[in-house]
N, C-alpha and C positions, 0 to 999 in steps of 0.2 A: 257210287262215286267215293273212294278213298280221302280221308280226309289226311293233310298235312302231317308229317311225321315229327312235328315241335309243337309245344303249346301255343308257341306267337307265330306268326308266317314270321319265314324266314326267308330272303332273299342272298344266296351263295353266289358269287361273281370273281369271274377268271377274265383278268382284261389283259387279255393275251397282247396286243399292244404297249400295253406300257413296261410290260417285263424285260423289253429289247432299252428302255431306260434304267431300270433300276439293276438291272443284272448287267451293266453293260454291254449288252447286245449279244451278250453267249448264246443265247436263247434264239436268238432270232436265225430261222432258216433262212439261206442260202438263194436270192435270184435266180431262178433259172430260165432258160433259153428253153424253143419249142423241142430241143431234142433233151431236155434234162437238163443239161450239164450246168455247174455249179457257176454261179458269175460275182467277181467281186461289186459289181455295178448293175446298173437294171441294164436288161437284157436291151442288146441294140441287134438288126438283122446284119450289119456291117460287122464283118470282124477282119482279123490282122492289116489293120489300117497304120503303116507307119510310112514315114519321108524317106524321099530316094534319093533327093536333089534336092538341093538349097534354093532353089527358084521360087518357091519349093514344089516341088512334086510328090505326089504321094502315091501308094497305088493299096486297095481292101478286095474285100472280097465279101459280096451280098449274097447272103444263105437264106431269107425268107423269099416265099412268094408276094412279088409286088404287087401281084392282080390287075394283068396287063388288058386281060379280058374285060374285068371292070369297069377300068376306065375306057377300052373305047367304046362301052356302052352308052356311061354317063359323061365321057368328058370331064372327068374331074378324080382327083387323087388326093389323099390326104396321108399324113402318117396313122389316122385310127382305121384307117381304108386295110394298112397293111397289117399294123400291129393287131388291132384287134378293137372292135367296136363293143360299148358298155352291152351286158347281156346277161343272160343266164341261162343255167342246164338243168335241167331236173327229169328223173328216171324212178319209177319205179321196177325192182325184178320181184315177180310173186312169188316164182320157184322158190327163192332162195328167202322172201323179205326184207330184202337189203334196197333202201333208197338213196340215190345220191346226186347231188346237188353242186353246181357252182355258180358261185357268185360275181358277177363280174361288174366291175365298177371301177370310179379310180379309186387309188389306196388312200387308207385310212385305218387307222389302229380297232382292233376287232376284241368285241367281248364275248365270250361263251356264260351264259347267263341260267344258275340255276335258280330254280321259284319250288315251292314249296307252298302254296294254296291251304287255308284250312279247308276252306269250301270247291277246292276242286282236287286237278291230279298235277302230281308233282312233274312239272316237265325240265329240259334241258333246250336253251336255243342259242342263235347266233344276233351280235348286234353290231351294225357302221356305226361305229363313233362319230363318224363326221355328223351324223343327226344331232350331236351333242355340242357341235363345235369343237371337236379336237381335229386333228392332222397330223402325218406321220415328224412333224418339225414342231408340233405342238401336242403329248401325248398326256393321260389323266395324271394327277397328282396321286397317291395312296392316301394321302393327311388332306386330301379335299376332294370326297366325291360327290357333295350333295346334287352336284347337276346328272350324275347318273341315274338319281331316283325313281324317273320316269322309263326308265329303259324296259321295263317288262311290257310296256305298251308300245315296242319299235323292233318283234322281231320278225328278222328277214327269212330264217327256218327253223325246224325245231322238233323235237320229237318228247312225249309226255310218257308216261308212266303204264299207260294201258298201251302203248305201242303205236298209237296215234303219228305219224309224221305228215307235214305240213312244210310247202316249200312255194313262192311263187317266182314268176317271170314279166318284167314287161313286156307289152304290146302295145301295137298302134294306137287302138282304140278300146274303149270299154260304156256300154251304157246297161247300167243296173237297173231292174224295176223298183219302182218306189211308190210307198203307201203313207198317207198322211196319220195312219197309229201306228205306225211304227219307230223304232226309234232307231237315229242313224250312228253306225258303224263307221269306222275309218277301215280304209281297204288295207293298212296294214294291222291295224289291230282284231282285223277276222283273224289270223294267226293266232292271237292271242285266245281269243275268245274260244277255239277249234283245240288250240291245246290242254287249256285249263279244264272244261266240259264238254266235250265228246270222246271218245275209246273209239267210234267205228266209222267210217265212212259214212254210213245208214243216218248214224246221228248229228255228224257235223252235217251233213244236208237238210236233218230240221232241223238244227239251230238256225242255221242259213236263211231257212226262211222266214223266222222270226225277227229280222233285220233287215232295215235300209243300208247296203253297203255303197258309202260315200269313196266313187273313184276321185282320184287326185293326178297327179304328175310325175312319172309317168302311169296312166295304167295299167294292170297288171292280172295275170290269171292266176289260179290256184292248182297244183299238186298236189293231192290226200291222198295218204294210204293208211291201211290196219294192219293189225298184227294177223287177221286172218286169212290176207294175202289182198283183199279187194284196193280196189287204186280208182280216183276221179280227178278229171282233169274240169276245173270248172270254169267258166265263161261267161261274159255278160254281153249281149249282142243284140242291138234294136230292143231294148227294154226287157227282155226276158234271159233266163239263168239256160246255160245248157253246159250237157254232162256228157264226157265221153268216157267211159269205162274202159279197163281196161283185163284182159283174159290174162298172160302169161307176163306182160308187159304193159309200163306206159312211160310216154316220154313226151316232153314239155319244153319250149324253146318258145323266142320272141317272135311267132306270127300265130295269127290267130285261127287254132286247128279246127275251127269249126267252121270256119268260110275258106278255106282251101281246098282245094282238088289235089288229091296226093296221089295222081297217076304219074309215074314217072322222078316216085321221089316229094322229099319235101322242099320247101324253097329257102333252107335254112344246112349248112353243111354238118353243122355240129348237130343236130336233131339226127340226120342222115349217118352220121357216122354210129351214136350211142343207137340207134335203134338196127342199125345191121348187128353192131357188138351183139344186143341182145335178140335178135334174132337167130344167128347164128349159137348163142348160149341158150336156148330156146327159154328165158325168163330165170333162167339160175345163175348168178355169178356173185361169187364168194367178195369179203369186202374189199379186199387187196387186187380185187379182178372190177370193182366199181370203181374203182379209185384209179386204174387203170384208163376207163372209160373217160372220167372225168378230166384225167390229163391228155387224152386224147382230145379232149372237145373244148381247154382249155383255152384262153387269151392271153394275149401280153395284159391285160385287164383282171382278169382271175384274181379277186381278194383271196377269196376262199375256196375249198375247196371240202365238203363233209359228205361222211358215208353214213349213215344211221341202220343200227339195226338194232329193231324191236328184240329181237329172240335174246339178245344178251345184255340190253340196255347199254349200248355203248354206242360212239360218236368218233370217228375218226377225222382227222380235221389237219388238211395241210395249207399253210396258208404262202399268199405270195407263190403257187406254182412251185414250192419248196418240197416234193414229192418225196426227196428221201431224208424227209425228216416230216413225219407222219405222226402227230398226238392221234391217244386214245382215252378219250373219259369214260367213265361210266355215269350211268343218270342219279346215281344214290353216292356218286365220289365228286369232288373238285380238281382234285390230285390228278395228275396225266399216269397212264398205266402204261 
């Protein structure tokens, strides 16, 4: 294991949210609608809505699917029905190495977080501010972070210095087995713990089982992959851990892949779409071809948006659906390349 590249641990932080304050908003990518395009406003499915008639009358024109099917299953509609329900995407392609990720939630100002370990490996991750109490109308201070302090124990994906990537998703349920010597884990800080000391797949699986991992609200599964091309999808189900491997591919969405029958498709669109992408790419796609995937399987919800690839230690990372305006860090820079 690599120790720390400074005397002291050093904590490096990009709070890519509050830059749209202090730079007056230059910085900040551009709303977009599910087909791209740029929007001065958050994307609405209604567009050229103006008055015809003073009565008044008006007359628009609705471009999303309302999911008419939907509702007359359940009888009931919502705006998250249309726009897009909280979620996530996670993919690994072996071919190529390239993992990529979205995050879906509501918005909230987002930090890309570098750590620097004496006693482990130097990783690069993603953090929701909102865990901090900030919002997009309430964004950090520069001259006051000390509430950030705890953030290396809140992240949502990430990828370390031996090529280690770690990404989860919620799901409906989750039940971990548990041991009275053990000691317990929070189910996001296994992230942490899978970044800092493990390199392989092999080995985040015995850390793993050196812990009680304590689920919370919502629960959630895990995404791992290596630099050697190996990917695990992990699961907590009736008391015990289970692991689906993956050959050319894996891919990761909010139902639970180990108690579903996937004859006919899986029961989730956006899983259905990145796993034809990568089938049809038979597990190789380049990162601007991941990131492609991801805006495919994106929400009106979509914080974020990152491609990690071990091979060059970089992160691509569009935030807001903001697709063509695409950072790229590296894991040994803070600087956008």
């Amino acid at each position: 294991m690599k120790q720390g590249r400074f005397l002291a641990p050093v904590v490096l932080v990009v709070i890519l949210g509050a830059w749209c304050l202090f730079y007056g908003e230059l910085l900040k990518p551009p709303v977009q609608g599910p087909g791209g395009q740029a929007a001065e406003e958050p994307w609405s499915p209604v567009t050229g809505f103006r008055k015809v008639d003073p009565y008044p009358l008006y007359v628009a024109t609705y471009v999303a699917d309302y999911r008419l099917s939907e509702y007359l299953e359940t009888g009931s509609y919502s705006s998250s029905m249309i726009l897009g329900k909280p979620g996530c995407t996670c993919f690994y392609a072996a071919g190529s190495g390239v993992y990529g990720r979205n995050f879906d939630f509501p918005p909230n100002p987002v930090l890309l977080l570098f750590t620097y370990p004496e006693d482990g490996y130097a990783s690069v991750s993603l953090v929701d501010l909102g865990y901090f109490g900030y919002s997009m109308s309430e964004l950090p201070d520069a001259q006051d972070l000390e509430s950030l302090t705890t953030t290396p124990y809140m992240p949502f994906d990430g990828m370390n210095e031996a090529g280690l990537v770690v990404g989860i998703a919620a799901i409906p349920h989750a039940e971990p087995p548990f041991s009275s010597d053990k000691v317990s884990i929070g189910e996001i800080q296994v992230i942490r713990l899978l970044l800092d000391r493990a390199a392989t797949v092999d080995e985040a699986l015995t850390l793993l089982d050196e812990y009680n991992v304590e689920m919370t609200e919502p629960p959630i599964h895990y995404l791992v992959a290596d630099a050697a091309g190996a990917s695990a999808l992990i699961e907590y189900v009736g008391g015990e851990r289970r692991v689906v491997t993956g050959s050319s591919f894996n891919v990761m969405t909010n139902f639970i892949v180990t108690e579903t029958n996937m004859e006919g498709g899986a029961p989730c669109a956006r899983y259905n779409h990145v796993f034809e992408g990568l089938t049809e790419a038979q597990g190789t796609v380049s990162p601007d071809e991941a990131m492609a995937l991801l805006r495919g399987a994106s929400q009106g919800s979509t914080i974020w948006s990152s491609v990690y690839s071990p091979a060059t230690g970089e992160v691509h990372l569009a935030l807001g659906r903001g697709y063509g305006s695409v950072h790229t860090f590296k894991l040994n820079s803070t600087e956008p390349g």
